[in-house]
C-alpha positions in Angstrom: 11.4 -50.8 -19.8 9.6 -49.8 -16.6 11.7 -47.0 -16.1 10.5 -45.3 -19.1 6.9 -46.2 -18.9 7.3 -44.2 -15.8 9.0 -41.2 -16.8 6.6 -40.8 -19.7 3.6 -41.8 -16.9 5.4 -38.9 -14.6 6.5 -36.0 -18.0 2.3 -36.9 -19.0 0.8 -36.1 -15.6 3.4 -33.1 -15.6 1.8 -32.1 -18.9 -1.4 -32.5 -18.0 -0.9 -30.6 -14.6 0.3 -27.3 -15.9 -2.3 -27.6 -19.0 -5.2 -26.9 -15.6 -2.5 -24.6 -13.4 -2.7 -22.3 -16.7 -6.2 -22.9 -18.2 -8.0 -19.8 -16.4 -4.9 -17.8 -16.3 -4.8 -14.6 -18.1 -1.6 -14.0 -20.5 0.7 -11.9 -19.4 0.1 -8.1 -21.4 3.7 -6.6 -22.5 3.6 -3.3 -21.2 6.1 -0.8 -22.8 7.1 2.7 -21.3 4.8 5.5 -23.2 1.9 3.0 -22.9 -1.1 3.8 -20.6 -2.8 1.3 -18.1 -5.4 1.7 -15.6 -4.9 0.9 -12.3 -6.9 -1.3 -9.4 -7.5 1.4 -5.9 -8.3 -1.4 -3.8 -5.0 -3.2 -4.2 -2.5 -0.8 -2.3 -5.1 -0.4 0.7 -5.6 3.2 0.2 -8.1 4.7 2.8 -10.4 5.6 0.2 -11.0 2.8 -1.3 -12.7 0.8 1.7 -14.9 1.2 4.1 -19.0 2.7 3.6 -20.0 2.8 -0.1 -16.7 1.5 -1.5 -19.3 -1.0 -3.9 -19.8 2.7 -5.8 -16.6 3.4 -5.8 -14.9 3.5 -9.2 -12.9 -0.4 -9.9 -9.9 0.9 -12.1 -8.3 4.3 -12.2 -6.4 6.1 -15.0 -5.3 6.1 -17.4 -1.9 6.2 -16.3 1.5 6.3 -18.1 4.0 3.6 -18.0 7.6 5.8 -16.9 10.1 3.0 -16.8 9.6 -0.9 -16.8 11.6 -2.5 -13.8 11.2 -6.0 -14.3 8.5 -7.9 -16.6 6.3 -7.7 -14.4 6.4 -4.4 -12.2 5.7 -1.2 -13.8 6.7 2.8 -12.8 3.4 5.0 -13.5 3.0 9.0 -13.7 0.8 10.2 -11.2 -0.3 12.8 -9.6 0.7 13.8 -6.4 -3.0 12.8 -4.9 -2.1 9.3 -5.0 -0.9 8.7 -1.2 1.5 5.2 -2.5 4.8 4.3 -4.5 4.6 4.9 -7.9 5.6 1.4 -8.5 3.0 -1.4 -9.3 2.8 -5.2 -10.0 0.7 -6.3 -13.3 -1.7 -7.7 -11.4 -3.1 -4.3 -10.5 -3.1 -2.7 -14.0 -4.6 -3.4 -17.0 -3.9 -2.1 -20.5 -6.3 1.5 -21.4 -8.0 0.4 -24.3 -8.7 4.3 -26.3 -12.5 4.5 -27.4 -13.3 4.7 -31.4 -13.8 7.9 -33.2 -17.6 7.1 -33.7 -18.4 7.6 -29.8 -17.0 10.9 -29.1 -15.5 12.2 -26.8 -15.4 10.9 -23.2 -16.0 13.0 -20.4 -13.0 12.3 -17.6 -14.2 11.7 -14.0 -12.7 13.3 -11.3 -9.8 11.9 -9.6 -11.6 10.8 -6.4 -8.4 9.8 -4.4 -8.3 12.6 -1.6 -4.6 13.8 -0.7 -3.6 12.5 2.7 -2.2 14.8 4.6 0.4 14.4 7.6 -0.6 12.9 10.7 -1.2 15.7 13.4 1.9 15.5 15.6 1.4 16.5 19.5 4.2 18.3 21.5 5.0 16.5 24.7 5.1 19.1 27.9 6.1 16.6 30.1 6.6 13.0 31.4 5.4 12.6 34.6 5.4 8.6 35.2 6.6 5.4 34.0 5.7 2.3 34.5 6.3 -1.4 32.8 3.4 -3.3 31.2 4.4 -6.6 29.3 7.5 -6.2 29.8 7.6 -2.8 27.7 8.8 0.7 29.2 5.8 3.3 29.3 5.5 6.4 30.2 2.5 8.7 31.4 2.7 11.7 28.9 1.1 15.2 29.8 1.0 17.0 26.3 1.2 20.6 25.6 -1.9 22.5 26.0 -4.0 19.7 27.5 -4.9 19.2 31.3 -3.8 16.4 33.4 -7.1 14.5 32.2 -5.3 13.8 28.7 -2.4 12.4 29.9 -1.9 8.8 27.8 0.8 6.1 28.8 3.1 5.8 25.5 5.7 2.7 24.5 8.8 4.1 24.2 9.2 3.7 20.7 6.4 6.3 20.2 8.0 9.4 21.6 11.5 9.1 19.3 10.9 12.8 18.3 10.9 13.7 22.4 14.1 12.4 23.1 15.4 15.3 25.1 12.1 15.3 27.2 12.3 12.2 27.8 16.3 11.7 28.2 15.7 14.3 30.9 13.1 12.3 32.9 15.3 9.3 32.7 18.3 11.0 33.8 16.6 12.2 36.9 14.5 8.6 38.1 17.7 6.7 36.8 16.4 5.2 34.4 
């Protein structure tokens, strides 16, 4: 008799707990390939999206086409090649494109305002001309190509992988 005066006490509270988890919860929209969606910039961290003015920045770009549903809840879109991310997206950064009515015309599209990111500048090491150990990481004094002795920079290790015959060279001939 106790026992199920407590199981109903514990299923009721149970009830009652996922009636508030859900109460402000939007319901999730079922998103079919061919459909169109906007999408949230400031949720994949792209450069412009933050920093001065991003309050007048647009809040939801698109619309974009659904290419392939992976799961329930994560979407493939169609973009251009501006967009410097995956093409792939959770629903909580899109939203369905709801088309305007007949009776307001037609809309004039804003530009896309996501600029193309373009490759980091690489720089061609000359030379390595020093090494050292600071926290217990190898680093080495760097003289790049076309730049006096003033710009040499101490480097990790890990950030000269595309030097490796520069810098096997150097370790060949301290023994390193």
């Amino acid at each position: 008799m106790h026992r199920d005066s407590a199981r109903r006490a514990i299923a009721k509270a149970q009830d009652e707990q996922v009636s508030q988890y859900n109460k402000n919860r939007r319901p999730i929209p079922d998103f079919k390939k061919g459909d169109r969606v906007l999408m949230n910039p400031h949720s994949p961290d792209w450069i412009d999206a933050k920093g001065n003015g991003v309050k007048l920045k647009q809040h939801w770009l698109g619309p974009f086409e659904i290419t392939q549903r992976i799961n329930p809840k994560v979407f493939c879109l169609h973009m251009s090649n501006k967009y410097p991310s995956f093409l792939v997206f959770n629903i909580e950064h899109l939203k369905k494109y709801e088309e305007s009515g007949p009776e307001w015309g037609e809309h004039t599209k804003m530009p896309e305002l996501c600029r193309k990111q373009t490759e980091l500048e690489e720089f061609v090491v000359e030379a390595i001309v020093g090494h050292r150990r600071k926290w217990n990481t190898p680093q080495f004094l760097v003289q790049w190509s076309g730049y006096g002795p003033q710009f040499n920079t101490w480097e990790p290790q890990r950030g000269l992988r595309n030097t490796s015959i520069v810098l096997n060279k150097y370790k060949r001939k301290h023994n390193l």
